[in-house]
C-alpha positions as CSV (number, residue, x, y, z in Angstrom):
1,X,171.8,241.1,118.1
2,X,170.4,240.4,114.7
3,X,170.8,238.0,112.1
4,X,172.7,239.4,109.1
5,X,172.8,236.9,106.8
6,X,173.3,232.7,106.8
7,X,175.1,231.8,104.1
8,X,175.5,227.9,102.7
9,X,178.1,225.6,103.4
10,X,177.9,221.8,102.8
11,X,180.5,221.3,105.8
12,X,178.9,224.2,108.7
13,X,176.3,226.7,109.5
14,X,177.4,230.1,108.9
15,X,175.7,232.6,110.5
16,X,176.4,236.9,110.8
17,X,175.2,238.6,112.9
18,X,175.3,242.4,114.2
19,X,175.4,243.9,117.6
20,X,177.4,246.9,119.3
21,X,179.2,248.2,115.8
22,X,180.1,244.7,115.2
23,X,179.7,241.6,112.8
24,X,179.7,238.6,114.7
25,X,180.6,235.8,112.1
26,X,179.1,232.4,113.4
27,X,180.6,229.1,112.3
28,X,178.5,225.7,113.8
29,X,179.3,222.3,113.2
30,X,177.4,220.0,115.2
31,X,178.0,220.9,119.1
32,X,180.9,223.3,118.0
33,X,181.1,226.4,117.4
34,X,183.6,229.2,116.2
35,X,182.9,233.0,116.6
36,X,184.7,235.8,115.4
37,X,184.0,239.1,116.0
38,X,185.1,242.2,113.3
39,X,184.3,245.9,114.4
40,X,182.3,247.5,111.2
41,X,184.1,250.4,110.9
42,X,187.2,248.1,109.8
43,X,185.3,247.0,107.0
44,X,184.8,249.6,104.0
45,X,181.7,247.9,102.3
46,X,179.8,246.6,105.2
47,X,178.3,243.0,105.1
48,X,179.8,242.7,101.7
49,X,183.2,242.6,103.4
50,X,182.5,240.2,105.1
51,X,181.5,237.9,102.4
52,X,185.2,238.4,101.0
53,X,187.1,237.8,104.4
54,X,185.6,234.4,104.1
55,X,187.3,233.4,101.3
56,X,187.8,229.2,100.4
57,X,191.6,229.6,102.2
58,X,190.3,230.5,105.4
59,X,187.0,228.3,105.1
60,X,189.6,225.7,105.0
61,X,191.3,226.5,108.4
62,X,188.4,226.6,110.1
63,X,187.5,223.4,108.9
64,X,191.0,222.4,109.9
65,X,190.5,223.7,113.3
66,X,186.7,222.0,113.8
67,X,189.1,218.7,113.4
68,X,191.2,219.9,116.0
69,X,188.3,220.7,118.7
70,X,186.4,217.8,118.1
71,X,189.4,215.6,118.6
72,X,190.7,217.6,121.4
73,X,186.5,217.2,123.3
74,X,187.0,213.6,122.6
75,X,190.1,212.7,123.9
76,X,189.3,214.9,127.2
77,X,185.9,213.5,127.2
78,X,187.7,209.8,127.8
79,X,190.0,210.9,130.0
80,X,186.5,211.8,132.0
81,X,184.8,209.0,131.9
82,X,188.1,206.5,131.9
């Protein structure tokens, strides 16, 4: 696997990467992560492509969804330890 490119964000780390014919796109926040996985022949302009399927709509969800999970590890975290 190698690192394609890391590209800023003020809310998480993104991070894409290449291995097997595929871009792995790698969004951290904190102790969470999201990975999704795009085969490079579906993409016409390489790493380019990728760049434009992140586009501010879907940067949004997955912000959305980071929400989500860390509310989701917290309540299940008290349920552990309550």
């Amino acid at each position: 696997m190698r690192i394609v490119a890391e590209l800023p964000n003020p809310d998480f780390k993104i991070t894409i990467m290449s291995m097997n014919q595929k871009f792995i796109i790698k969004l951290e926040q904190g102790s969470l992560e999201q990975i999704f996985k795009v085969p490079e022949m579906d993409l016409t302009d390489g790493v380019n492509s990728v760049f434009e399927l992140l586009d501010e709509e879907f940067l949004k969800t997955v912000a959305a969804r980071f929400l989500e999970m860390r509310k989701d590890w917290k309540d299940t975290y008290f349920r552990y330890n309550y």
